[in-house]
Each structure stands twice: as structure tokens, then as C-alpha cells.
Backbone as JSON, one array per atom type, in Angstrom:
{
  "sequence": "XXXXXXXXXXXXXXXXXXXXXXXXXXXXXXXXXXXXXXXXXXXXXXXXXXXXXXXXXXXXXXXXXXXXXXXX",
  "N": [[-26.74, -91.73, 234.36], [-29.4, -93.92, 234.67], [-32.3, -93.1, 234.99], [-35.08, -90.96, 233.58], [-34.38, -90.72, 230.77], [-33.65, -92.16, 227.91], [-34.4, -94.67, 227.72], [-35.88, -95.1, 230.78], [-37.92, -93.5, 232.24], [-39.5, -90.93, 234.93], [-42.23, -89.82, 236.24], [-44.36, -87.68, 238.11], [-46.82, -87.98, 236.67], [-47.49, -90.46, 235.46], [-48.22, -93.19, 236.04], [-47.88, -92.79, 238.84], [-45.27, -91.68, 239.15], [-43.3, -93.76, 239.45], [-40.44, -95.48, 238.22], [-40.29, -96.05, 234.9], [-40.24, -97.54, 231.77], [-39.24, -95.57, 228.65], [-41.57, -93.81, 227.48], [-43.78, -95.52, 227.85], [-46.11, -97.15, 230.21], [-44.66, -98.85, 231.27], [-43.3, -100.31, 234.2], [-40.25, -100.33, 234.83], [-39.86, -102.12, 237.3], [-41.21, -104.34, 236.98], [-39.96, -105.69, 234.56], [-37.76, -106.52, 235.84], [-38.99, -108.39, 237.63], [-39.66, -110.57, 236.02], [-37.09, -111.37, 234.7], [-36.33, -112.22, 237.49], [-38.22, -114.38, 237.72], [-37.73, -116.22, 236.3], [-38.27, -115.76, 233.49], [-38.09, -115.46, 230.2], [-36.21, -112.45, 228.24], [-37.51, -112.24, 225.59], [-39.91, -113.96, 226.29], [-40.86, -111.25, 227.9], [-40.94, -109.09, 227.03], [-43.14, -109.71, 224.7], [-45.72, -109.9, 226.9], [-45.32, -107.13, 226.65], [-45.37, -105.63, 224.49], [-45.11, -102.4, 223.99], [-42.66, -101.88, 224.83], [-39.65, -101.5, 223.38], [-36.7, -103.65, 222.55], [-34.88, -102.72, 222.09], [-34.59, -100.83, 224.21], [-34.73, -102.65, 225.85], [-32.15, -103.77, 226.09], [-30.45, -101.43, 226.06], [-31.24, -101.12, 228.48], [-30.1, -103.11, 230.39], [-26.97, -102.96, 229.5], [-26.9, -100.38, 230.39], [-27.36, -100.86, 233.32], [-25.43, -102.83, 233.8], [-22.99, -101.2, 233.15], [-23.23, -99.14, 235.27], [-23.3, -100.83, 237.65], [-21.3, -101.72, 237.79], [-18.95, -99.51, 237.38], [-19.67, -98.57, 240.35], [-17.95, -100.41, 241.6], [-15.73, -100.97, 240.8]],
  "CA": [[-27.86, -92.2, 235.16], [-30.9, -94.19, 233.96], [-33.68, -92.51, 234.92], [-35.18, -89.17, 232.91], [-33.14, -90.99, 230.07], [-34.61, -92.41, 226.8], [-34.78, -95.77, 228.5], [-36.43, -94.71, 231.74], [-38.52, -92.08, 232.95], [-40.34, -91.23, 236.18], [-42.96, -88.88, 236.24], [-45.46, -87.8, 238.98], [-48.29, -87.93, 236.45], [-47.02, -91.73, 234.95], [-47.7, -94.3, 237.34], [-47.66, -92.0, 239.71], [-43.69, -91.65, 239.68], [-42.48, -94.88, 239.29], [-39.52, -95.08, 236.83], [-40.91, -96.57, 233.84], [-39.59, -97.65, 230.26], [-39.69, -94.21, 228.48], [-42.91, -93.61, 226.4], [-44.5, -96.48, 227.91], [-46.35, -96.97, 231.02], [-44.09, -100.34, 231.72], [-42.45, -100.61, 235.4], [-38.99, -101.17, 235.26], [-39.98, -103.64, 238.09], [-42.22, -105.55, 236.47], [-39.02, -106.85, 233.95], [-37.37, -107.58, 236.8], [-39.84, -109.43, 238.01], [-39.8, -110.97, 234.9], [-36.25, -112.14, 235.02], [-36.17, -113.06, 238.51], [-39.24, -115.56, 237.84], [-36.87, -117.44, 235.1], [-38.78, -115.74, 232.08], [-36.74, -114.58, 229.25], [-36.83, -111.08, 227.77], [-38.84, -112.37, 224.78], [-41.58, -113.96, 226.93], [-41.18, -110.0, 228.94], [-41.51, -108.13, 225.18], [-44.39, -110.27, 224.13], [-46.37, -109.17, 227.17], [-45.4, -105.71, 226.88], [-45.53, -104.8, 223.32], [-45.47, -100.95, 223.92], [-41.21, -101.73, 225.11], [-38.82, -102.35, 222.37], [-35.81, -104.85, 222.33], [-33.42, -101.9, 222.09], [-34.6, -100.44, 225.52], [-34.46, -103.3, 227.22], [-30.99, -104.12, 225.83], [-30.04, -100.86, 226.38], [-31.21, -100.98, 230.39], [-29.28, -103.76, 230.85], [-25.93, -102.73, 229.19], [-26.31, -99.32, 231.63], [-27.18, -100.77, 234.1], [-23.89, -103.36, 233.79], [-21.58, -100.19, 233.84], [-23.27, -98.44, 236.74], [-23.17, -101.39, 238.91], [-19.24, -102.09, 237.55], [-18.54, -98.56, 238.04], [-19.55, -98.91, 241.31], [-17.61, -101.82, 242.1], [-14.64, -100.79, 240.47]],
  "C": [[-29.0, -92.62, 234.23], [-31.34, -93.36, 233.72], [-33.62, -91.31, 234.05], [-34.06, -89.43, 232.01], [-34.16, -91.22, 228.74], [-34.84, -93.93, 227.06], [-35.6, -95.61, 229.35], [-36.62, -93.67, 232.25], [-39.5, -92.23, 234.08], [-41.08, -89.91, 235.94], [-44.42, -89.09, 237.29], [-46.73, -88.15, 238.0], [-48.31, -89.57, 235.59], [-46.92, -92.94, 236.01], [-47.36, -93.79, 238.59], [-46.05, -91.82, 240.76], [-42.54, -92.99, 239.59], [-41.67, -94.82, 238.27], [-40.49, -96.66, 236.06], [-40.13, -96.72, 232.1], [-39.92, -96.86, 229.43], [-40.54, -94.71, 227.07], [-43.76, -95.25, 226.62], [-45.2, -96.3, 229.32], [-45.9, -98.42, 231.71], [-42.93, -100.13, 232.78], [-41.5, -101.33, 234.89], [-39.04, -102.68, 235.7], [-40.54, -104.5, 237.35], [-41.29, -106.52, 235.52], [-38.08, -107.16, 234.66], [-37.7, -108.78, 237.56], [-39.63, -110.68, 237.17], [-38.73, -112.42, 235.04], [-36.15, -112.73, 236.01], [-37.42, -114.26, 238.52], [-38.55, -116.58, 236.7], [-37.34, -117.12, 234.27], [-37.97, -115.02, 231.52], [-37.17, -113.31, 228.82], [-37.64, -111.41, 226.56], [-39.68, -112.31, 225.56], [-42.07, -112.29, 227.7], [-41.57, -109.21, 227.67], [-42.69, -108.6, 224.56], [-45.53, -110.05, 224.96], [-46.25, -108.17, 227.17], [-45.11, -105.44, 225.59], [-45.08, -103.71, 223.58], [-43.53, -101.03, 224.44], [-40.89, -102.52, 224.23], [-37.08, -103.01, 223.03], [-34.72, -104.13, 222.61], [-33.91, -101.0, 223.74], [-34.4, -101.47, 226.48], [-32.82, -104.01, 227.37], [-30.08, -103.1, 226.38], [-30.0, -100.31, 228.13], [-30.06, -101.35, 231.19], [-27.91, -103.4, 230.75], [-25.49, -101.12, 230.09], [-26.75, -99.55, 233.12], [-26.31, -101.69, 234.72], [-22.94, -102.34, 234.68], [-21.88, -99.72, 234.66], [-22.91, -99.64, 237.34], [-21.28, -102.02, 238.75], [-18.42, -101.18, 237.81], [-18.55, -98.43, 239.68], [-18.65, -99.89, 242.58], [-15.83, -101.46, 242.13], [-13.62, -99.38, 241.58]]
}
């Protein structure tokens, strides 16, 4: 599971719970947002500094196998 991972964490006192890109205060959503507006993960890393390249690589690649596990 993502969340409460080293990718993503949720915490009542962080955004008040929202899962978030761990040690950052960067909504998940917000790089979804991101992608679904046609911007690439650079242009999403260049406003968010404070998330590195390997978390957001690593989101994606778990959250591949959950939704393939699922499927499968």
C-alpha cells in the first residue's frame, strides 16, 4: 500500500490528513492534477521542488502494480 510509505503519507496534523508526498507538504492530487492538465512531471517537479524525481517515479511504478494487481 502507498500511503504511510516513504512515498506518501497522511497525517492529521499535515494538510490536515490528506495523503501527501512523504516529507513534503505536496498533495498527491495536485500531480494528478498536473498530469491530467497535459503537464509533464518535469513542469510538476519544477513547481514543487520539496518532491524528488525518485518519489514521483516511484508513485507511479506502485501505483501500476496495485491497479494491475487489481485487475489481474
Amino acid at each position: 500500500m502507498l500511503q504511510n510509505s516513504q512515498i506518501i503519507s497522511a497525517s492529521p496534523e499535515i494538510m490536515g490528513g490528506t495523503p501527501v508526498f512523504s516529507g513534503t507538504r505536496v498533495p498527491v492530487q495536485t500531480f494528478l492534477d498536473y498530469l491530467k492538465a497535459g503537464e509533464s512531471i518535469n513542469d510538476f517537479l519544477d513547481g514543487f521542488p520539496t518532491v524528488t524525481k525518485q518519489q514521483v517515479v516511484s508513485f507511479l511504478d506502485e501505483a501500476g502494480k496495485q491497479l494491475a494487481s487489481t485487475v489481474a
